[in-house]
DRENLOMI-680110 format. One record per residue: residue in one letter; x, y, z of N, C-alpha, C in turn. Coordinates in steps of 0.2 Angstrom, whole numbers, padded with zeros to 4 digits, always signed. Layout:
BEGIN
AXYZXYZXYZ
...
END
This chain:
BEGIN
X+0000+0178-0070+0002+0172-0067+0010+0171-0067
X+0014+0174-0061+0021+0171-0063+0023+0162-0061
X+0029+0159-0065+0029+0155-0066+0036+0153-0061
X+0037+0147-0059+0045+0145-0058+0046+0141-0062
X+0051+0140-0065+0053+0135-0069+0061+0132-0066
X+0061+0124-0063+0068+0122-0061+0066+0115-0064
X+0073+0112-0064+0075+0104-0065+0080+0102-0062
X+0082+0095-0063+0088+0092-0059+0091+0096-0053
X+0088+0094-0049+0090+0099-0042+0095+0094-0039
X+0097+0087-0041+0101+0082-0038+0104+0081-0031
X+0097+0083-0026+0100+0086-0019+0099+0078-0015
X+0105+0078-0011+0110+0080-0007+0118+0080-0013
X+0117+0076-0020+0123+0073-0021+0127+0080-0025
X+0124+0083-0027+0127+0091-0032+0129+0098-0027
X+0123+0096-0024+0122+0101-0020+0120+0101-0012
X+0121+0103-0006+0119+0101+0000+0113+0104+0001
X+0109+0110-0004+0104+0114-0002+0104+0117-0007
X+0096+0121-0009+0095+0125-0015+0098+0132-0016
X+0101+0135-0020+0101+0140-0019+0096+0144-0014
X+0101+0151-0012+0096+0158-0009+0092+0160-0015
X+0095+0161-0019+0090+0167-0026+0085+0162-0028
X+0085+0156-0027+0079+0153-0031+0075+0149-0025
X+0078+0149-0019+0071+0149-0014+0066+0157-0013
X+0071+0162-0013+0068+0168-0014+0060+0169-0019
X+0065+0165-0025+0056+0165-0031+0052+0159-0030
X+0053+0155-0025+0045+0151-0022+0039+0154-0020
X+0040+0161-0014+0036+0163-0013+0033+0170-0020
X+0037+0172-0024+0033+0176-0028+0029+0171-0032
X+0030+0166-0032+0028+0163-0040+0019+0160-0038
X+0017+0159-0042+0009+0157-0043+0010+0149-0041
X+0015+0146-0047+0015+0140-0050+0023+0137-0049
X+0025+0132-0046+0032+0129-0048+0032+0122-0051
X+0034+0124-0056+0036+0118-0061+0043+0114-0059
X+0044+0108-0059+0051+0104-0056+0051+0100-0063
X+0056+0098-0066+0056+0093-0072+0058+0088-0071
X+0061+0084-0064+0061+0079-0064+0070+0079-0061
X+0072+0073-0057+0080+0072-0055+0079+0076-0050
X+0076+0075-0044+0074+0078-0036+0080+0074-0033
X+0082+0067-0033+0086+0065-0030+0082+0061-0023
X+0083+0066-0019+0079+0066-0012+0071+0067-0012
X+0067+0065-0009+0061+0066-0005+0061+0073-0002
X+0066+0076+0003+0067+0080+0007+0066+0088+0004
X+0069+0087-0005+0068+0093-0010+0060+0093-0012
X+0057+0089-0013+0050+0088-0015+0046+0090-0010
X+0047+0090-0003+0041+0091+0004+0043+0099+0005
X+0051+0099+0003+0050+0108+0003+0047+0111-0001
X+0047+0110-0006+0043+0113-0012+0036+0114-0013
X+0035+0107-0008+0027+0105-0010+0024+0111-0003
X+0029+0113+0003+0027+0115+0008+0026+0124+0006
X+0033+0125+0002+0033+0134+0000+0029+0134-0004
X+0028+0130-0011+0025+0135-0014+0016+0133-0015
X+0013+0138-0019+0008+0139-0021+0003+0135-0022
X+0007+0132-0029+0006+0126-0032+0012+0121-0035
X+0011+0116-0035+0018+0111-0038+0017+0107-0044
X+0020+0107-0049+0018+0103-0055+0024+0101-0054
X+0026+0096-0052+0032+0092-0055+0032+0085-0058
X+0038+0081-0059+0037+0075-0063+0044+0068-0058
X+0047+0064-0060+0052+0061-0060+0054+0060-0066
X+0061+0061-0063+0069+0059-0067+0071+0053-0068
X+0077+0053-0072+0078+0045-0074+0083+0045-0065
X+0085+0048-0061+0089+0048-0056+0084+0050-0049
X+0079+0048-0048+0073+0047-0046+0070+0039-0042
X+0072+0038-0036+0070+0030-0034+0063+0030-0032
X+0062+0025-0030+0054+0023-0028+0049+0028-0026
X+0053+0031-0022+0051+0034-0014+0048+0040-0017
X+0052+0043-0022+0051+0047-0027+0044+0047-0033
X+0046+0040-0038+0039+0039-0042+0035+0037-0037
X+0033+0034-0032+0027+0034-0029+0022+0041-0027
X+0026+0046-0030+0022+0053-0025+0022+0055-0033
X+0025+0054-0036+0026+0059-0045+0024+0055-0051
X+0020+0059-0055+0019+0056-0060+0025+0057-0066
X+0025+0052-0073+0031+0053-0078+0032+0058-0082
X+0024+0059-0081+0023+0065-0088+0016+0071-0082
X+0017+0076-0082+0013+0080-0078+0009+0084-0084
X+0001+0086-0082+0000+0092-0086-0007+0098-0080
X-0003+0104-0086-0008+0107-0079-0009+0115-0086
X-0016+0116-0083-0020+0123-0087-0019+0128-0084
X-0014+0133-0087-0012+0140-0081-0013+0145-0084
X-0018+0149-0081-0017+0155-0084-0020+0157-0093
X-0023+0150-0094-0026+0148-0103-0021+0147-0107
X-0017+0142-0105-0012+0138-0108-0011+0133-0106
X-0010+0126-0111-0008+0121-0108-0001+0118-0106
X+0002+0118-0101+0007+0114-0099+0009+0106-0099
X+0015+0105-0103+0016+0097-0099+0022+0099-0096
X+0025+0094-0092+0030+0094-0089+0035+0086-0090
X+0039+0085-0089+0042+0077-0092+0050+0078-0090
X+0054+0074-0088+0060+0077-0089+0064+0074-0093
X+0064+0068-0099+0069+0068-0102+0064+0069-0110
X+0066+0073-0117+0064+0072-0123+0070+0069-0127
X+0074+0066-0125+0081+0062-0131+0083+0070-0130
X+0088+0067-0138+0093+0071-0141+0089+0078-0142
X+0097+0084-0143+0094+0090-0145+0092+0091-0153
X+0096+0087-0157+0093+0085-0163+0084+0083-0164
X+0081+0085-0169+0076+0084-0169+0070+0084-0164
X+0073+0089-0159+0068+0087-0152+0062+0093-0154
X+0062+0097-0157+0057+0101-0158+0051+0096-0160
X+0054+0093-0167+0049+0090-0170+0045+0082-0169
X+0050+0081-0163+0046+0074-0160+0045+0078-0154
X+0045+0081-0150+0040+0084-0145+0032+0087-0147
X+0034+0089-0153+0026+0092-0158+0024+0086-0157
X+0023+0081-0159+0022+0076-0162+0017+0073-0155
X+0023+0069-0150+0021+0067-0146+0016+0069-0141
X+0016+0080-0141+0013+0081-0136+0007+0088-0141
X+0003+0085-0145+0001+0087-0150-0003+0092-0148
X-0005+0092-0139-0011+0096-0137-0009+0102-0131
X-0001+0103-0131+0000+0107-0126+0003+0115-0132
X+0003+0119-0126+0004+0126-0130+0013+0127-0125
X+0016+0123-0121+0022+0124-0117+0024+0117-0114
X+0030+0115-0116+0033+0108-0112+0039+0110-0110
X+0038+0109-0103+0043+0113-0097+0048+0103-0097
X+0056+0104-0098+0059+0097-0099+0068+0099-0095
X+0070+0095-0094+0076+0093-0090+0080+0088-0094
X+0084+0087-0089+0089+0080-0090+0095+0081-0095
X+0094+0088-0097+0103+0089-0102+0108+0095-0095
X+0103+0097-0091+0106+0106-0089+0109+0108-0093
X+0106+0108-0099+0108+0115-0106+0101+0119-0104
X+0101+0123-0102+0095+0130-0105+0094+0128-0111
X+0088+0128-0110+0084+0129-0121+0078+0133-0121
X+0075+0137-0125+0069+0140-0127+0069+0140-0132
X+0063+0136-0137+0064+0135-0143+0056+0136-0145
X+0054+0136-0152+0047+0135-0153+0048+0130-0158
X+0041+0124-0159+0042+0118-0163+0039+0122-0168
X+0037+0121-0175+0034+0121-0180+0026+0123-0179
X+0025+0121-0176+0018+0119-0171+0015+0124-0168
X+0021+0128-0165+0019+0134-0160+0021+0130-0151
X+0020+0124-0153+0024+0120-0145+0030+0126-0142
X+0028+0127-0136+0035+0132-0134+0039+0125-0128
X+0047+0124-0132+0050+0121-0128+0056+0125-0122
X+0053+0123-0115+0059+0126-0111+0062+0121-0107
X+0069+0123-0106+0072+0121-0101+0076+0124-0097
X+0073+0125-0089+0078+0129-0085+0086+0129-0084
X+0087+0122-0087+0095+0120-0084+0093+0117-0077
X+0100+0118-0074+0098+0115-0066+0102+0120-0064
X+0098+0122-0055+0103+0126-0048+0108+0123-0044
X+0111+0117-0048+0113+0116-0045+0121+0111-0047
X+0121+0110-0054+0126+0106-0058+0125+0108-0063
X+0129+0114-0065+0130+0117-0072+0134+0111-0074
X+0135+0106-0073+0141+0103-0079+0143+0107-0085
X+0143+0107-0092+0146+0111-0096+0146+0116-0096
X+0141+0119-0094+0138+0125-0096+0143+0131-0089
X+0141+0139-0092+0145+0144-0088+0142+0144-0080
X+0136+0143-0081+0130+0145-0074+0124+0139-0072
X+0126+0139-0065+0121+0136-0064+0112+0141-0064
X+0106+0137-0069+0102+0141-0068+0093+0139-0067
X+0089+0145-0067+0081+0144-0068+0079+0146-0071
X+0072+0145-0073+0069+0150-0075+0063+0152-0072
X+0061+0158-0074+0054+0163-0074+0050+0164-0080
X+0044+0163-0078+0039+0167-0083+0033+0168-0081
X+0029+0172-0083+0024+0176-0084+0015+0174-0090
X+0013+0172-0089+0006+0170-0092+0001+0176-0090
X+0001+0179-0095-0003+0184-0096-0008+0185-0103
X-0014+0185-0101-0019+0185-0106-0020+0179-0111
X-0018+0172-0107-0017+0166-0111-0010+0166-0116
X-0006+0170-0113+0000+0170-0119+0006+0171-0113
X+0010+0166-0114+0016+0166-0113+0022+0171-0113
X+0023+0174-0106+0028+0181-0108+0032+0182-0101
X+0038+0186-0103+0044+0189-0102+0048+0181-0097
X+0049+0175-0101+0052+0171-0100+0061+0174-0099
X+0063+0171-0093+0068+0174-0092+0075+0168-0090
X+0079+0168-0090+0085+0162-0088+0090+0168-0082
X+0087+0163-0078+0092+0166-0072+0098+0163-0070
X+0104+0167-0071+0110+0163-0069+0113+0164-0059
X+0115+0159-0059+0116+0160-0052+0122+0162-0050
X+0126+0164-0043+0133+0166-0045+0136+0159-0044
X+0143+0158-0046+0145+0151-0044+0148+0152-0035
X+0146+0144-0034+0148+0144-0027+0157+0143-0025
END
């Protein structure tokens, strides 16, 4: 089962349109995960029309029109893993160990709202990711996504895709 991994797409304000390279990986993907900071409706009807499947959430940068279609916190069974999906965990301090904590019963919490990439494992065996965003690297070198793969109930060849700058 491959996977897409995006967050904070902030469309129209960051960007006028999603990147080429990561409308590309809609159609290979099984599953697209979004973490939340859509902005527009008009990024959500795209998404929900290419791909496959859609598990996403809402952002703190997310209006009505928005939480009316998306839940705060998502969870979905892929592949013999559990998923959540959320877009804010606080600070990078300690976030391992209050994510375990909080989300005691998932094997992958797909999270947004820094645009820092992260791939971490809690104590627990919790795999935390975050794609960054496609569209507002603020500090970071690249704007990016991710990929990954769910093969035989185990999570693999998770990837961070850098985009070129615009």
């Amino acid at each position: 089962m491959r996977l897409l991994l995006v967050s904070d797409t902030h469309l129209p304000k960051r960007a006028k349109e999603l990147p080429a390279p990561l409308l590309a990986e809609i159609p290979r993907a099984d599953v697209v995960l979004h973490a939340g900071d859509w902005v527009d409706t008009a990024t959500l009807d795209l998404l929900e029309g290419r791909s496959r499947r859609l598990v996403g959430v809402y952002g703190n940068n997310d209006g009505p029109a928005l939480r009316a279609r998306l839940p705060e916190v998502a969870r979905a069974d892929l592949g013999g893993l559990r998923f959540g999906v959320v877009h804010e965990t606080g600070s990078a301090q300690g976030r391992e160990r209050r994510c375990a904590a909080r989300f005691p019963d998932l094997d992958v919490l797909v999270f947004g709202h820094s645009h820092i990439p992260w791939d971490t494992t809690a104590d627990t065996g919790l795999r935390l990711l975050n794609p960054g965003s496609p569209t507002d690297r603020r500090r970071q070198p690249h704007c990016t996504y991710m990929t990954a793969e769910v093969t035989g109930g185990r999570l693999a060849e998770v990837a961070l895709h850098r985009l070129p700058r615009r």
